[in-house]
N, C-alpha and C positions, 0 to 999 in steps of 0.2 A: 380535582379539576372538573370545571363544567362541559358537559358535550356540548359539543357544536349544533348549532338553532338547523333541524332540517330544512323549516318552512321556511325560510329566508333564505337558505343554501341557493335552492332553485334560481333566484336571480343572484344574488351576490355572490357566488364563489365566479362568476365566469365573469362579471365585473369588475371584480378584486383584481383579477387578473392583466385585465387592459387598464384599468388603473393606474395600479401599482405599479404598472411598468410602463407605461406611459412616460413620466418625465426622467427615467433611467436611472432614477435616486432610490437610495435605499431610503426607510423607512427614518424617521430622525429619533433616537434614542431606540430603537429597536435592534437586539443585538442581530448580525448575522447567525440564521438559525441553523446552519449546518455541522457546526462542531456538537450542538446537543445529541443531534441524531448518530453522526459516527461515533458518538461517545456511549450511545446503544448497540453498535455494532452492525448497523441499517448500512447496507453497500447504495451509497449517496453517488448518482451520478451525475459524471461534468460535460460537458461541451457536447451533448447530443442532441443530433437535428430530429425534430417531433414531424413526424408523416403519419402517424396514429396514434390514437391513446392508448395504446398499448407500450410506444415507446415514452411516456411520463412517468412511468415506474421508474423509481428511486429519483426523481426530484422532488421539490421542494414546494408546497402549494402556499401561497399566501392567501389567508381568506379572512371569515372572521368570527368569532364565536360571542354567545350571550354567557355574560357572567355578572349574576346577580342583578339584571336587567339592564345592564350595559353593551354597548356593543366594545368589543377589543380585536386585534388585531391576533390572531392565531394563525401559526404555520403547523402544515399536518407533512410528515413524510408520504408519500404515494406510493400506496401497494396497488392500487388500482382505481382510476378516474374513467368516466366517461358519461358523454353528455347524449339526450335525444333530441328529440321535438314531440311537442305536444301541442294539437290544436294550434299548427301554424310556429311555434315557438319557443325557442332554445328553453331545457331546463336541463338541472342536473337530474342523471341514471343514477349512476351509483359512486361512490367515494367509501375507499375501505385504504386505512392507513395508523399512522402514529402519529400522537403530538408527542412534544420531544422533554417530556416529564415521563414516555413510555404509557400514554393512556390511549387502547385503540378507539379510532374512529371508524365506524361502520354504519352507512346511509345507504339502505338499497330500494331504490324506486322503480328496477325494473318490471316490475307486475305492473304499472302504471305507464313507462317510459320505455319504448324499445330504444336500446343502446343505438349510435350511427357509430360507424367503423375509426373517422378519422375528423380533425377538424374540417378539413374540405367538403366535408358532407353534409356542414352547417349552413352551407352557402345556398340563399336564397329564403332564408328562415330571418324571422327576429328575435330581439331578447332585451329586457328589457336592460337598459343601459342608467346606471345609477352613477354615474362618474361627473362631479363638479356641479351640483346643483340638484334642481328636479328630474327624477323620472324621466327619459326617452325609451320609446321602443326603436331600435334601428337594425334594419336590415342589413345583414352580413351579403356582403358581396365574394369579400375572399378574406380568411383568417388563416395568419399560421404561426406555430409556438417553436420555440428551440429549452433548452435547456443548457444554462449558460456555466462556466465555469463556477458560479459559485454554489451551483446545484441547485440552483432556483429558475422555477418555470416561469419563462417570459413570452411574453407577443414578440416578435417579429415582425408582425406587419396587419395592418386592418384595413379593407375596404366596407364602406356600406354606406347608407341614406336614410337621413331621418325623418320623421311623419313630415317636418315643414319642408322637405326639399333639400337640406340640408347637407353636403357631401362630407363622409370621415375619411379621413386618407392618411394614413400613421405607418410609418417606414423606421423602424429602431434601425441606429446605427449598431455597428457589430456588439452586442451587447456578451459577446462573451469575453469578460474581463482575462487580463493573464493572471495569473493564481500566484505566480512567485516573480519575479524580474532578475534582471543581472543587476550585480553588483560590481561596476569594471572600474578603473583605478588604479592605483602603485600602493604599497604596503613598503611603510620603513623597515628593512630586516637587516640582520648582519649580512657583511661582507663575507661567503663562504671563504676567502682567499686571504681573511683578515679578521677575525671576529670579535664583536665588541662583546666585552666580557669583564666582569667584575664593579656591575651597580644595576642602575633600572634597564639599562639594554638601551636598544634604537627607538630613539622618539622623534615623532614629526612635529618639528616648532622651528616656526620663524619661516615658514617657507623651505625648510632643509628638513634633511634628514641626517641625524647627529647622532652619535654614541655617547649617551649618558654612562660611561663608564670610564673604569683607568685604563683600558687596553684595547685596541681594534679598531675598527670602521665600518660604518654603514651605509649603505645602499639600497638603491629604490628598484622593487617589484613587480614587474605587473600584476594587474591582479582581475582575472574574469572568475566568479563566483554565482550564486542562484543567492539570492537571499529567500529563505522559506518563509514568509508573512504569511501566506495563506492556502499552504495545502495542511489537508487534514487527514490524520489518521484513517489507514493506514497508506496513503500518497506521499511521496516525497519530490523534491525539486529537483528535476536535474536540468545540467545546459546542453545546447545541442548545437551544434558548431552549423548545422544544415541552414539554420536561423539566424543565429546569435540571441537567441533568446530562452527562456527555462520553462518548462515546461511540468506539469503536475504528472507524475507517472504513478502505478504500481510499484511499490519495492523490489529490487531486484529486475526489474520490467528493462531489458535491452529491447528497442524499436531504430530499427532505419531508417522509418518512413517520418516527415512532421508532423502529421497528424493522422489522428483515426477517424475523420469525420471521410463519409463515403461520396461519393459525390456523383449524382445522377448520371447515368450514360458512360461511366469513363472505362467501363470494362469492355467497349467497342475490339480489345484485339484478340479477347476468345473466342477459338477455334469452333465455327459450327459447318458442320454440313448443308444446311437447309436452308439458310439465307438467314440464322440467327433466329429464327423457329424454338430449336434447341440447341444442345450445346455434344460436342465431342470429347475426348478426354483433352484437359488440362491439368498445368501444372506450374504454378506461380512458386517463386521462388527467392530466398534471400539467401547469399553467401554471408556465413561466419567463419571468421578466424577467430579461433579461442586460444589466449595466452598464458592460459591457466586452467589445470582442470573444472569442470564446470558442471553442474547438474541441474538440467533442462525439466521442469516439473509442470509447467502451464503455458501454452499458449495462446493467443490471443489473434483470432483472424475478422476481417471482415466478410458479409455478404450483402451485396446489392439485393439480389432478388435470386429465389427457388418457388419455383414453380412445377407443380407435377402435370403434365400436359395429358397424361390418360384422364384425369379426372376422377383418377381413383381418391388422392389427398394422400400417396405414399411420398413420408418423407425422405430424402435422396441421401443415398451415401457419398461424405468426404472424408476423405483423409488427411491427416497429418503426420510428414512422414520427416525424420531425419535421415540422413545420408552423411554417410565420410567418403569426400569426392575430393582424392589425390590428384587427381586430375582434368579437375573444373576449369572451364563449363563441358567439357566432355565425360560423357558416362562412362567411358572407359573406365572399368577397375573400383568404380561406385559398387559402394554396400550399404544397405538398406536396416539403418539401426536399430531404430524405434518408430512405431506407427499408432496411431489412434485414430480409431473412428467415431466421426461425428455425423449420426442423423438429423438432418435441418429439414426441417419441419415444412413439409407444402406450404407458398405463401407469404414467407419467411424475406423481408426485406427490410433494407439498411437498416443492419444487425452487427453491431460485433460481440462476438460468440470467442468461449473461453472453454477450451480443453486440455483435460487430464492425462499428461502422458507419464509414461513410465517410471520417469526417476531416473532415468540413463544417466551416469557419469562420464563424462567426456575428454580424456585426457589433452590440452593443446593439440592443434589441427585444425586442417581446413575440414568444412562443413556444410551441409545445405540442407535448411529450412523449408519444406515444402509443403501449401495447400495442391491437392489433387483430385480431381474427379474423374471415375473412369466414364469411357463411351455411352451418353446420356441420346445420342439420333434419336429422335421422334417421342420421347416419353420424356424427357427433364430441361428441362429451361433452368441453368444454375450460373448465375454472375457474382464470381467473386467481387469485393469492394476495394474501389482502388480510388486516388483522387491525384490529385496535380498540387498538392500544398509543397510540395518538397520533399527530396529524402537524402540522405548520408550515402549510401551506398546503393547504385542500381537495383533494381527489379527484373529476375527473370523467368522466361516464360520457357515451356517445350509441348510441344502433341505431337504424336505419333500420328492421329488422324489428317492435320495440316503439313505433313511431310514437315516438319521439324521437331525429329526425336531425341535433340540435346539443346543441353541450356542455352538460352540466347538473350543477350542483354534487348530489352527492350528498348534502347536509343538505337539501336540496330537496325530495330523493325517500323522506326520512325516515332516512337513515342519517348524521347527524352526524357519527358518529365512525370511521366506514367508512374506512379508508386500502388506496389499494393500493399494494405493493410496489414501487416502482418507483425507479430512481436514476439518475445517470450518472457518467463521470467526463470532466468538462471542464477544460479546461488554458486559461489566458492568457499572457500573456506574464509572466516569471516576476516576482515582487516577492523579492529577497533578504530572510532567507536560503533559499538554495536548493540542492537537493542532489538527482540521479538516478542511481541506480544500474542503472536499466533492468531492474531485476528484476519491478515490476509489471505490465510490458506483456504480450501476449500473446506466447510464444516465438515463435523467429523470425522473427514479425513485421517490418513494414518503416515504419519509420521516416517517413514525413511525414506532417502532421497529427495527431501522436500526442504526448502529454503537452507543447506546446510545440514543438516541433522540425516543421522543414516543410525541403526543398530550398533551397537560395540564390535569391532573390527569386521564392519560394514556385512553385519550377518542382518537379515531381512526382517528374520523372528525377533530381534530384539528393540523393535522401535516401538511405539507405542499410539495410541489412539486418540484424538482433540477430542474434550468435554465440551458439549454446549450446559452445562447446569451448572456448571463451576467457573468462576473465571473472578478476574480482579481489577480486567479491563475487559467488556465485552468485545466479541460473545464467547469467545471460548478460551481453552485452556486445555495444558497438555496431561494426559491420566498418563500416571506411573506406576503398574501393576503387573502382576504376575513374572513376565519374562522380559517384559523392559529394562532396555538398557540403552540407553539412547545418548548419542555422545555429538556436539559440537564443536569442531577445532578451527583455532585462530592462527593467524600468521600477524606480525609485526607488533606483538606485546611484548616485547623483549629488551625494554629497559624501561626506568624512571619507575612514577608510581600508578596503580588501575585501582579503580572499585569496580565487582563484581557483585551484582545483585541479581538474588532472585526470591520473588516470591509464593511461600509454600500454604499451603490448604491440606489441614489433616483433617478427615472427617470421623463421628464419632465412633464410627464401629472399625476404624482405622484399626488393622489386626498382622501383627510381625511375625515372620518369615523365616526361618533361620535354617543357613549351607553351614554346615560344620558349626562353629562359635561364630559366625558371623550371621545379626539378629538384626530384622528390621531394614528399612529404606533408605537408602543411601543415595546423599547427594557428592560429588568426588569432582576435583580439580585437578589436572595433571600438569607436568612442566614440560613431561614428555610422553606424544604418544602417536601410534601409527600403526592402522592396522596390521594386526597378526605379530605386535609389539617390534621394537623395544613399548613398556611403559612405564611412566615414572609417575609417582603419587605423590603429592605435597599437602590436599586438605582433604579429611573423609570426614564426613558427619553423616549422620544418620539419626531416624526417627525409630524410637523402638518401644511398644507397646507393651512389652515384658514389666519394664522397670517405669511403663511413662513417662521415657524423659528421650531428650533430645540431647546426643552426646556426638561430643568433638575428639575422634579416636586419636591414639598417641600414648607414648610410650607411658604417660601418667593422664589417661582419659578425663577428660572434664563435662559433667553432665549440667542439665536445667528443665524444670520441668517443661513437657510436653503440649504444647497449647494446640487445643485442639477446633475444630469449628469458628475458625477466622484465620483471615488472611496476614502472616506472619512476613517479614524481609528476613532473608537469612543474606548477611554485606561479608564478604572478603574485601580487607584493605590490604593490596600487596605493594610490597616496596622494594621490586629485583635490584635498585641499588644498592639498598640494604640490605637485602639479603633477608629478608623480614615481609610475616604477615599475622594480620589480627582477625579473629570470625565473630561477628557481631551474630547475635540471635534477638529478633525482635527488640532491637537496641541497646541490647547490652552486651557489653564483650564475654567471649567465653574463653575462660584462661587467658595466657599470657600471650605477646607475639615470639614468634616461632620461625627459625628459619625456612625459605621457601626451598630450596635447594637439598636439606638436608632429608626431605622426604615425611611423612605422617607417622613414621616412630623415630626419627631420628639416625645419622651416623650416613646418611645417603649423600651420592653428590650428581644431584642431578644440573641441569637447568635452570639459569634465569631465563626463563620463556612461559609463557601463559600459552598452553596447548591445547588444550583444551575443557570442556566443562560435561560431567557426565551424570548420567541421573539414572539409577539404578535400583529396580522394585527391589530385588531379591527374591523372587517369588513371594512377597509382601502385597498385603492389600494396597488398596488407590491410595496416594501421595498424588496432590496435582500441584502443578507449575505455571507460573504465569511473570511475564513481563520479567524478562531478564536481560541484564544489561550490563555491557563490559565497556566502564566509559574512562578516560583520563582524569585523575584526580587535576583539579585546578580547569581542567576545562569547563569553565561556568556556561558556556553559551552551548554546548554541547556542537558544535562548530567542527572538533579533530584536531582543532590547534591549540597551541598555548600563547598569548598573545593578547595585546593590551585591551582586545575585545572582551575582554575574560574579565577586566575589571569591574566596570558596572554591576553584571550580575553577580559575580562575588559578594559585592558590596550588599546586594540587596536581598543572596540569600543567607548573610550574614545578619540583616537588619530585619527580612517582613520575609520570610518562608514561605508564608501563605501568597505573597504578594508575587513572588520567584517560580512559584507551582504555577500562576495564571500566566506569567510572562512568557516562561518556557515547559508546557505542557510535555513535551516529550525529553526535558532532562531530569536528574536528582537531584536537588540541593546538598544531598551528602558529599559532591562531589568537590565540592568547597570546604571539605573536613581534610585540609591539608597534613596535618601530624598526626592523623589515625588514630586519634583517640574516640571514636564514634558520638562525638559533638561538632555541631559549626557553632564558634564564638571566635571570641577576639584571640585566642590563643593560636590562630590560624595565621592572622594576618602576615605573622613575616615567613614562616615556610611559605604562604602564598606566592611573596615576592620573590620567593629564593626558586619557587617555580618558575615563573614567568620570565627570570634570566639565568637560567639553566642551573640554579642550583640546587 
């Protein structure tokens, strides 16, 4: 790929910009460039409001580059944008990023150009304006950018005058598109109290809803849904009843609030001594009821504005703190679970900021969520970020400096509609379908108590460490070495048929481990299992350097060789109807199918349940893992359901495979290999159908 032309940069990239956004059209035949970038594993951000070039890191720049002495249209990821003046007139400073082929971009003009702080700082300068014709220079009056849902940096809004007198006045409407919609409706389903049963099932024709079948009756469902069109890896759609509309989150990301955009001045009801000079201890807060054990690993708060008022530039201590409060909103009998501190940075405005806490597992219970800062009088200026969009569940506030030393709804204290910022992301134990590609987590981060995953009966030493040099989806992946033993357990796979995928990376100096007779890296599936046991085994294979091969243990072991230095799928097809499962190794089956229940040498009688999936070094060199995924055979659209939605994409990753990958990026076409024989062909078609009406 061609670098980008510096010497035209200077005017054209800050033109591109009000251009291209100007008539609020995407580009005509230009794909949306943000799936390239997250498919590099660039954290692309959505819906953030630009108050400095410091906040256009991770959008999306549209500009233009010289290839082969043409001009094209080029998007760069933004690692860092910012613009000066020179001799009266906007130029570019500096541009340092990725085009989405993974080629960096780096232009640094500040020996030439001192940076300005913010677009607001461009106002009263010119530049030359190349939009719709010849050359103008026009004077900026007022410019400001947002960064829209689809990760692309847009204008907002333009004032300025040009050489003839000329007035620009450009006011975007809300340019941040929604990322996913609802999808609301009635669904023809069975009659629970009648069910149609024995043909195609319940089909909507004729304006009804009928049982295509010889037995039962159907009936119409409501049906409110996200349709996911356009959140991208790793964001998903969820709906939010505060709204009635869907909304692009982080996986796993529980939020109260409607949105995370911070909104100037709304922190008006922190407690200050000084007439709001600085700030005294607060403590913003959200109540959780959790219905299910849950393990809190990242949260996610806003801040309007930190300011260090000595002038030292010391950044101010916050915390985030968990509490189990029996007796909320009173402190009575509150204990103080887990706490992380976060230094925010003198200076530090509308920001939201993401912290690493402990990994605490939380068995159901009431609970509270708290940003907190202690007594800041006369040295720290700290406003948390809050806004008026809406939220699910109150916001509350406590200081002991303002004589309110326990919780208090803030519709209380006259702010209704007061939300603050605040989220997390908690994980359970997983419900299929389920799918990680460990791209969300923090980089090389370690593995226990994190999205699910904890050590073999939840010992700490046994989890394991994210690769950034290995992976099969960027940017990382999980190393399996040494004392790893890292186990993730499922709730509701306990009937019909699943494919389990995962995929493995053996490297070449890949070197086996061996406790007693047991040699090499083991990947293990259980039907049952619970810390400090019962556990029960159903599939154990391992990688073993000894013999180079890769063997599927059992009372008559079945080996293949060992492929090393590339990214292999190791597929479990289970069938707890049957009683029955197949282990595919870089697609070919190994050995015969096997009962699931009978256990890994046979004579066992365990479970028809998918408990869990466990990855085991053995004090074994690195095995790494990547993209694993426990999805429903026959669920084509990777949806959760079985249902006539499933059709189409059946069809087509039955016909154009290639074609099924582009449509549905985050499912596997294997899962349209309805009779387990590790093919999709026509041999599929009627157990498909026998899926789709319960057979």
């Amino acid at each position: 790929m061609a670098a980008l032309n510096s010497n035209r940069l200077a005017a054209i990239v800050l033109a591109a910009l009000l251009c291209g956004a100007a008539s609020g059209e995407r580009e005509v035949g230009q794909p949306n460039a943000v799936p390239d970038f997250a498919a590099l594993g660039l954290p692309v951000s959505y819906d953030v409001a630009v108050e400095s070039f410091a906040d256009m890191r991770g959008g999306i720049l549209r500009t233009t580059a010289r290839v082969n002495g043409a001009e094209v249209v080029q998007y760069v990821y933004i690692e860092e944008l910012a613009y000066g003046v020179e001799d009266g007139a906007v130029t570019l400073a500096r541009l340092r990023g990725v085009a989405p082929d993974g080629w960096p971009i780096d232009i640094d003009r500040t020996s030439q150009v001192t940076p300005v702080a913010a677009p607001a700082d461009l106002a009263g300068h010119r530049f030359l304006w190349e939009c719709g014709g010849a050359a103008q220079e026009l004077q900026i009056d007022d410019l400001r950018y947002a960064i829209d849902a689809d990760g692309r940096l847009r204008v907002r809004g333009l004032r300025g005058v040009l050489p003839d007198g000329g007035a620009v006045a450009y006011d975007a409407p809300d340019l941040r598109t929604r990322a996913c919609v609802v999808d609301a409706g009635q669904d023809c389903v069975s009659d629970p109290d009648n069910e149609c049963r024995y043909g195609i099932g319940c089909v909507e024709a004729f304006g009804g809803c009928g049982c295509w079948g010889l037995a039962g009756s159907c009936t119409w469902r409501a049906r409110i849904r996200c349709i996911n069109n356009n959140c991208y890896s790793p964001m998903v759609c969820v709906f939010r009843a505060s709204d009635n509309l869907c909304h692009c989150v982080g996986p796993h990301q529980v939020c109260q609030n409607a949105s995370n955009e911070i909104t100037p001045g709304a922190a008006q009801v922190v407690c200050s001594l000084d007439g709001g000079y600085s700030v005294a201890d607060n403590g913003f807060a959200r109540r959780l009821m959790l219905t299910e054990e849950t393990t809190i690993s990242l949260v996610t708060y806003g801040v309007e504005r930190c300011d260090d008022l000595t002038g030292q530039g010391e950044a101010k201590d916050v915390y985030i703190q968990i509490w189990h409060a029996p007796s909320f909103p009173s402190m009575a009998g509150a204990e103080l679970l887990d706490r992380a501190l976060d230094l925010v940075p003198d200076g530090t405005a509308f920001e939201v900021r993401t912290v690493s806490m402990g990994g605490l597992t939380l068995p159901p219970g009431l609970y509270v969520l708290e940003i907190w800062n202690n007594d800041s009088t006369e040295s720290v200026a700290f406003w948390p970020g809050l806004n008026e969009a809406g939220q699910e569940a109150p916001t509350f506030w406590r200081s002991q400096g303002c004589g309110i030393p326990e919780w208090m709804d803030l519709a209380a204290l006259g702010y209704p509609e007061m939300s603050v910022v605040l989220c997390y992301d908690g994980s359970t134990a997983a419900t299929p379908p389920w799918v990680d590609r460990f791209d969300h987590y923090p980089a090389g981060s370690y593995m226990h108590h994190q999205g699910g995953w904890k050590g073999w009966d939840d010992s700490s030493e046994a989890g394991a460490l994210l690769d950034l040099e290995h992976w099969q989806s960027p940017p990382q992946s999980v190393n399996i070495a040494g004392p790893s033993d890292l186990v993730h357990e499922f709730v509701g796979a306990d009937e019909k048929r699943w494919l389990f995928t995962a995929w493995s990376y053996v490297p070449a100096d890949f070197q086996s481990a061996c406790t007693g007779t047991a040699c090499g890296s083991y990947f293990i599936m259980l039907n049952t299992y619970n810390d400090g046991g019962p556990h029960d085994w159903s599939v154990q294979l391992h990688h073993d350097s000894i013999t180079d091969s890769f063997i599927r243990d059992g009372a008559t072991p079945v080996s293949t060789p060992l492929v090393r230095e590339r990214w292999v799928p190791v597929r479990v097809f289970i069938d707890l109807a049957a009683d029955s499962h197949q282990v595919f190794y870089d697609g070919e089956p190994l050995g015969a199918p096997a009962s699931w229940t009978a256990g890994v040498y046979g004579g066992g009688d365990g479970s028809r349940n998918i408990a869990a999936v466990d990855l085991f070094a053995n004090a074994s060199s690195s095995v790494f893992y990547d993209d694993l995924a426990l999805r429903r055979v026959g669920d084509t659209n990777c949806d959760g359901l079985l249902n006539a939605f499933d059709i189409d994409p059946f069809v087509l990753a039955l016909t154009d495979p290639a074609g099924y990958a582009l449509a549905y990026p985050d499912c596997d076409h294997m899962v349209a290999d309805c009779n387990g024989d590790g093919l999709v062909n026509a041999f599929d078609i009627d157990p498909f159908v026998l899926t789709l009406t319960g057979g």
